[in-house]
C-alpha positions in Angstrom: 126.2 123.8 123.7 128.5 125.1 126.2 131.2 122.7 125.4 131.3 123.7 121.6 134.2 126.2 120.7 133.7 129.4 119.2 134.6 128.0 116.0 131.2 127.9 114.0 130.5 127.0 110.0 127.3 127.9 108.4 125.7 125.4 106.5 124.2 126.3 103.0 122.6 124.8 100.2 123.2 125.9 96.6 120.1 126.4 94.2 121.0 127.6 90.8 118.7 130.5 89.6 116.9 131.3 86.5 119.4 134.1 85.9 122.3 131.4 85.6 123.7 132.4 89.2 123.9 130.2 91.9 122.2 131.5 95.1 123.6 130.0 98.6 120.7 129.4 101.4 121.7 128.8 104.9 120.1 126.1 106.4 122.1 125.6 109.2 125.2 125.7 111.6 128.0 123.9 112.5 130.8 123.1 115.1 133.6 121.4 115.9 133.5 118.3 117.6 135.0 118.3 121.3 138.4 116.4 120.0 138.7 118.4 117.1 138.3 115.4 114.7 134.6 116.5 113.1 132.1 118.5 112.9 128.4 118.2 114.9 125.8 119.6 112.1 122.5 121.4 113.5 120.5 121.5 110.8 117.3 124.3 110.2 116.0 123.0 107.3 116.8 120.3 104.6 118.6 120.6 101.4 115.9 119.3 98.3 119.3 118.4 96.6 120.8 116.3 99.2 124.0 118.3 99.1 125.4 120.8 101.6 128.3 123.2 102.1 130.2 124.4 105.0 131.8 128.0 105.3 133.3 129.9 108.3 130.5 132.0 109.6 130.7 135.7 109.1 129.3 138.0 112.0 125.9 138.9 111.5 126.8 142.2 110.9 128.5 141.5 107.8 126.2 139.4 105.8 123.9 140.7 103.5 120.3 141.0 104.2 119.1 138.6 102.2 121.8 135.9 103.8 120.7 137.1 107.4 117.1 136.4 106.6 117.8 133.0 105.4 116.7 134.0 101.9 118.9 133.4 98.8 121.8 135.4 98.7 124.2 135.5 95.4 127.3 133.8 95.4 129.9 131.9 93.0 129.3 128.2 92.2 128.4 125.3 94.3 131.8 124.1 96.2 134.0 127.4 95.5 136.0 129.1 97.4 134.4 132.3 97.4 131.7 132.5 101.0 128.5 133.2 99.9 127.5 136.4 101.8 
């Protein structure tokens, strides 16, 4: 991983809960490809849904605990602009 940028995307999943929300889970991290023209996806886990999001990664420090853990954290809906932590 030493050729991969600083640049790095967190990977997340959207699971809609029973209170109506949607709750992002990160399931893994991504980076930029060496020429710029794509991303290389590592992947902890496995979306059910088959669908996955990328956002800029936030320092640790500022996600929520839930996020940090890996657990569902609250955020808007699937594909919106808001980051999810």
């Amino acid at each position: 991983m030493d050729d991969m940028s600083n640049e790095r995307y967190d990977v997340c999943t959207a699971r809609e809960g029973k209170d109506g929300k949607t709750h992002w889970i990160r399931i893994g991290t991504a980076y930029p490809t060496k020429n710029g023209n794509g991303l290389n996806i590592f992947f902890d886990a496995l979306p059910v849904n088959g669908r996955a999001a990328c956002f800029p990664a936030k320092k640790r420090d500022q996600r929520s605990d839930a996020a940090r853990g890996g657990e569902q954290a609250d955020g808007g809906s699937f594909g919106g602009d808001d980051i999810p932590y």
